[in-house]
N, C-alpha and C positions, 0 to 999 in steps of 0.2 A: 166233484167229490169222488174219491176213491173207495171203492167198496172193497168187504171181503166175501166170500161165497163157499159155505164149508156145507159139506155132505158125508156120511160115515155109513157104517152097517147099521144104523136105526138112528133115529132123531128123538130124543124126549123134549116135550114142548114146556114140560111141570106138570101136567096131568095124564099126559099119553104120549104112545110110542108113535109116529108117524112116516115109520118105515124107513127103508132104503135110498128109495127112489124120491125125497126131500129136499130140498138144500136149503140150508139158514143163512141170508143176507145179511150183513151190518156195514155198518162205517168202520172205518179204521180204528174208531177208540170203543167199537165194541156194542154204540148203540142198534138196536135190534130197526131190519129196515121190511122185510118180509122172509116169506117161508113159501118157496115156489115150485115146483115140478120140475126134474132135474131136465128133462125135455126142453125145458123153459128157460134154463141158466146159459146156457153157452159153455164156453171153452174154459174159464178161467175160475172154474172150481175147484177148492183142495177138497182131494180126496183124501179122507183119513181112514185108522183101520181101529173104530170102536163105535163107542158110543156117546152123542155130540148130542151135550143137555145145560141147563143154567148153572151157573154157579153155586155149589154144596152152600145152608145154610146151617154156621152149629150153632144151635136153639141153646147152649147152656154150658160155659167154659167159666175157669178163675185162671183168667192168663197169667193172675199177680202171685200166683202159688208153681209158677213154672220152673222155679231155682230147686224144689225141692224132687224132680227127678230121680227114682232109684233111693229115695229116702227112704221110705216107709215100705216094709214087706210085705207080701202080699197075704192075701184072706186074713188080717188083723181082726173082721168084724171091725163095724163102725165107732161104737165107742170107743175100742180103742185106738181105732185113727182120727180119731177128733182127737183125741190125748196126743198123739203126737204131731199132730200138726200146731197143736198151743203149742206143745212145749220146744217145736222145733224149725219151725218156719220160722225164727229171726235167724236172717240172713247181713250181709253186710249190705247197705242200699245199692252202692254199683255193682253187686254180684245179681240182686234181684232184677234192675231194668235191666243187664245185659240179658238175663233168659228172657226177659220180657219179650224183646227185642227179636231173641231166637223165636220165643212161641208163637209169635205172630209172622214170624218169619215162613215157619214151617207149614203154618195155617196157610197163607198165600201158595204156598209151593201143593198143599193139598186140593188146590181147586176151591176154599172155603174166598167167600165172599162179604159175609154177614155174620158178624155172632153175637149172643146174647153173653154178656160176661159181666160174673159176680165181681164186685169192690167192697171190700171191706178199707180200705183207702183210696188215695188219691195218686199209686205211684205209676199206673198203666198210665194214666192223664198223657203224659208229654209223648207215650206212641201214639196214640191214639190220635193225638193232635196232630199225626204226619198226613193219615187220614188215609193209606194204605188197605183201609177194612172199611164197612162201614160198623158199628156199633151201636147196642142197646146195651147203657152200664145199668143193671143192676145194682143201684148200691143198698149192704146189705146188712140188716141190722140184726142185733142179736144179743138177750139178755137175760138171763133164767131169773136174776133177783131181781124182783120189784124195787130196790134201792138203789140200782143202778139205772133202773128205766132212762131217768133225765139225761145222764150227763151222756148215755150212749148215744138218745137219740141227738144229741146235742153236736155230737163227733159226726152222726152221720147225716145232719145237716150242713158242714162242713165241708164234708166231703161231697155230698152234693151238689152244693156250691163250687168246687173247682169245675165237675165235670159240665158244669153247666158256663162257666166262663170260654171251656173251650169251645164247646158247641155254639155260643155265642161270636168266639172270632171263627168256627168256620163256616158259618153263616156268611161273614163278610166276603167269603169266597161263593156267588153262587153255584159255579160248576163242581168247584168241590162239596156243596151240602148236599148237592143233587145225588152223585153220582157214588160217594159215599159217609150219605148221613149219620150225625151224630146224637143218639137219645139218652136219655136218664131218666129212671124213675127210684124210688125204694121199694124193697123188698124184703118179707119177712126169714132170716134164714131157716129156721125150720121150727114145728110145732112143742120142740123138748126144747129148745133155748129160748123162747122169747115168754115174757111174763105177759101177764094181763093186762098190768099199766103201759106195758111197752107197745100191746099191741092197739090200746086205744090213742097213742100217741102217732101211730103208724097211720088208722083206719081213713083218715082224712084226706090223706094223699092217695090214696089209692084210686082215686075216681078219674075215669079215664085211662088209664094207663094200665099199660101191662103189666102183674103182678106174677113172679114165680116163687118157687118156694120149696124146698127138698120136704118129700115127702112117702113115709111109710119107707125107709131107702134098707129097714131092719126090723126083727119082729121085737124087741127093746122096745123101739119106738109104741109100740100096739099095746106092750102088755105094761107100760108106764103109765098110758092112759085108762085102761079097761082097770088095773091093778093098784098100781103104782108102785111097783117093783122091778127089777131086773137090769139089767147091764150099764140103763142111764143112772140109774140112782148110784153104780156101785163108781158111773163115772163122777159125777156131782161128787162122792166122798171124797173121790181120788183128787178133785179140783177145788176141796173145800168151798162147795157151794151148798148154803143155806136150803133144805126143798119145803122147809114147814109152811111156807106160802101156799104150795099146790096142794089139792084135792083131786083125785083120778075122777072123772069124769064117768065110769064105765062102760065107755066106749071106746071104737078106734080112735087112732087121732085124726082121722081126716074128717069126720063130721064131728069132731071135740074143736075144731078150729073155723071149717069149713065155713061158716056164715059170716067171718068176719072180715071175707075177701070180698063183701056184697057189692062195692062197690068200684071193681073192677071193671074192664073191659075185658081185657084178655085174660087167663091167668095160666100159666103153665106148671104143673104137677111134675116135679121131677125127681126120677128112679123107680119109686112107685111097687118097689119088689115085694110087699107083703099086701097091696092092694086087694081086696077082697071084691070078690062082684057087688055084694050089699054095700060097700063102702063108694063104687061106681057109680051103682044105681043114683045112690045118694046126692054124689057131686053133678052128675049128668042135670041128674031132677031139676038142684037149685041153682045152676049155673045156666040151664035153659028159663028155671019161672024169671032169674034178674036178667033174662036178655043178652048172658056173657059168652065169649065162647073161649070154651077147655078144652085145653091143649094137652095130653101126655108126652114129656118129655124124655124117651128113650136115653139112658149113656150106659148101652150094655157090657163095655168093658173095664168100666168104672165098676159096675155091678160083680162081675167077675174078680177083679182084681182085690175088692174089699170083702165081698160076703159070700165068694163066688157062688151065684146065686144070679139068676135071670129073673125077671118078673113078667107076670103073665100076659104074656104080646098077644097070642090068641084068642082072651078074655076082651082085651081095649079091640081087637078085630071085630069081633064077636057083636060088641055095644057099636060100630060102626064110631070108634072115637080116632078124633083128631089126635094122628104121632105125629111125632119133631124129632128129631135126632142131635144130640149132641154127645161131646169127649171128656166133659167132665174136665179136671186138670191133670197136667203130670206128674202131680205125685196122688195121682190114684188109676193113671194110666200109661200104655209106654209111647203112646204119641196123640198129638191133634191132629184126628184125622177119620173126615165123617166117611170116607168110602174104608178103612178099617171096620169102622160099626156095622155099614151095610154087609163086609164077610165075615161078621162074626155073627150077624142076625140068620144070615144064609146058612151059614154052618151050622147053626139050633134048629132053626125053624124054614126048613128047605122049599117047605108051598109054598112060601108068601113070595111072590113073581116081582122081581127085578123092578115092573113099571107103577106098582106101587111102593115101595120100600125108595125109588128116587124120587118120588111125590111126597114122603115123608121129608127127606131131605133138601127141597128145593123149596117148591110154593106152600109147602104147610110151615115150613119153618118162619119164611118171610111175611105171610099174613100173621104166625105168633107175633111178631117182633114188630108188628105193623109198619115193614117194610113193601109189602107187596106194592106200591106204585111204581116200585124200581127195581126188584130184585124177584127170582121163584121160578117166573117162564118166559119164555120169548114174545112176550106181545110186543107190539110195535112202538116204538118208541123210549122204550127199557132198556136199560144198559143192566144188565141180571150179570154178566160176565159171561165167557162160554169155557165149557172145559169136551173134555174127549177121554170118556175113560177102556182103555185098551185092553187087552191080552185076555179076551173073553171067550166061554167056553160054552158051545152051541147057545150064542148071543147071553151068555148066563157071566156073571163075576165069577170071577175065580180065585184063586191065593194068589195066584200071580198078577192079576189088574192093577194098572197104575191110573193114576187120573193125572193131566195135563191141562195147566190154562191155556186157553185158547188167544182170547182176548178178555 
């Protein structure tokens, strides 16, 4: 069996840097064979001129919103880009798989390996089914009227249902489930659209599996629930939705929701931009007493792009909380592409060192997604992907760094 032998100006394993003087072993298709002392390799080493780590994992995409590119302008604030994503995201169906097609395209081209992607249908199914990525679909449910509860969750058991036929025939392929598996679960899309009945029709499935959920992604969302006022209700009029059902809670929305994720395994909190400490405190507490682990899902140019507006990445440091990185989609960003978020994180917040910000991106993302038995860090026997990311400035990213698959 023919091996390959790469070495660069640092090695990241998915939790650390292991220097120079490393070299990552695999097979030809990628799987992981050791990691041995360049002393120790011989002649037939690539030497590359970056830094040679697993494959980016984006924690949290809607690849099926990728025709809308350049749609929507930018700092709308959120409510009014959920208004124009209803009212403008019908696209003609061969317009939408062809971006599909490009989003995942460009995803591969970025070094991305693994992502976590929202469905609201079933039309990503027949990429997905090339098997190109590995995926965790999120299919994702959503419904402010308790009148509607049924027949939504009805659609998106439906669509559940396709994603799970593919996963089923690529099952019948064992080296392709292996190498890149197919998951599904449902998921709530966020604490202002789903009603109460929607969300006890939800609550059942949620055990075991990984749950995400947009959250706190505006301060609307906070003062909806503490109030019951402000930018969602003025969206609701604009979308002639009923709100006499709801009652503000007077609190944030993340502990007005938070206990009904109890029976999670995973759950990832994504945006996160009005997240308060007490609101941390909170989810930390009860997501350690049910034994879960919480993930913060970083898409800080998503963040920029809509409310431009960061959310507090020193506070989730602070708590020692589990990040993930993902791009959100393109029409709330200008590309998928997890080593962009890493220099836009750099660009804000300049302390936080290179070797954890790709620990956010590699192993923390694929333990969210509970992919870690194949994807994050080079352990032996993993086919994680390898990439090489270049044009680095005293071993630091730069505006100019590219990232490259490896294998």
């Amino acid at each position: 069996m023919a091996y390959l032998q790469f070495s660069g100006q640092n090695l990241f394993d998915g939790t650390q840097f292991l220097g120079p003087d490393q070299v990552l072993i695999t097979t030809e298709e990628g799987i992981i064979k050791a990691i041995i002392p360049k002393s120790d390799a011989g002649e037939q080493v690539q030497q590359l001129n970056g830094i040679i780590a697993p494959g980016f994992i984006n924690a949290h995409c809607h690849l099926e919103l990728s025709h809308m590119k350049g749609i929507i302008p930018e700092h709308t604030g959120l409510p009014d880009f959920i208004l124009k994503i209803v009212n403008e995201r019908h696209f003609p169906e061969e317009t939408i798989l062809a971006a599909i097609a490009q989003g995942e395209a460009a995803m591969l081209e970025a070094g991305i390996v693994a992502v976590g992607d929202i469905s609201n249908n079933a039309l990503t199914a027949p990429q997905k089914q090339q098997g190109n990525l590995a995926y965790h679909t999120f299919v994702e449910i959503s419904g402010w009227k308790p009148a509607i509860a049924e027949p939504r969750f009805a659609n998106a058991l439906e669509v559940l249902s396709k994603f799970r036929l593919i996963e089923a025939a690529a099952s019948l392929s064992p080296l392709k489930a292996l190498t890149n598996p197919l998951k599904s679960s449902f998921s709530p899309h966020a604490p202002y659209s789903v009603s109460n009945e929607l969300w006890q029709m939800m609550m059942p499935h949620f055990e075991g599996n990984t749950i995400t959920i947009h959250n706190q992604e505006t301060p609307a969302e906070n003062e909806l629930f503490t109030k019951g006022t402000g930018d969602f209700v003025r969206m609701y009029n604009a979308m002639n939705i009923d709100q006499t059902h709801f009652t503000p809670t007077g609190q944030n929305s993340l502990p007005s929701y938070f206990p009904q994720l109890e029976k999670a395994k995973n759950i990832l909190l994504v945006h996160n931009t009005t997240t308060s400490e007490a609101d941390m405190d909170y989810a930390n507490q009860l997501s350690k007493q049910n034994s879960q682990d919480l993930y913060y899902t970083l898409c800080v140019n998503a963040n920029l792009y809509i409310e431009n507006k960061l959310p507090p990445i020193e506070l989730m440091r602070n708590k020692k909380s589990n990040i993930v990185l993902g791009t959100d989609s393109l029409s709330s960003n200008h590309e998928l592409s997890i080593l962009s978020e890493i220099k836009t994180i750099t660009k804000h917040f300049p302390n936080i060192s290179l070797e954890e910000m790709l620990q956010w991106a590699t192993l923390n993302g694929a333990k969210a997604l509970q992919l870690d038995s194949q994807f994050g860090s080079f352990g032996i026997g993993k086919k994680p992907g390898v990439i090489v990311i270049d044009q680095l400035v005293n071993n630091q990213i730069s505006e100019a760094s590219t990232v490259k698959r490896l294998v």
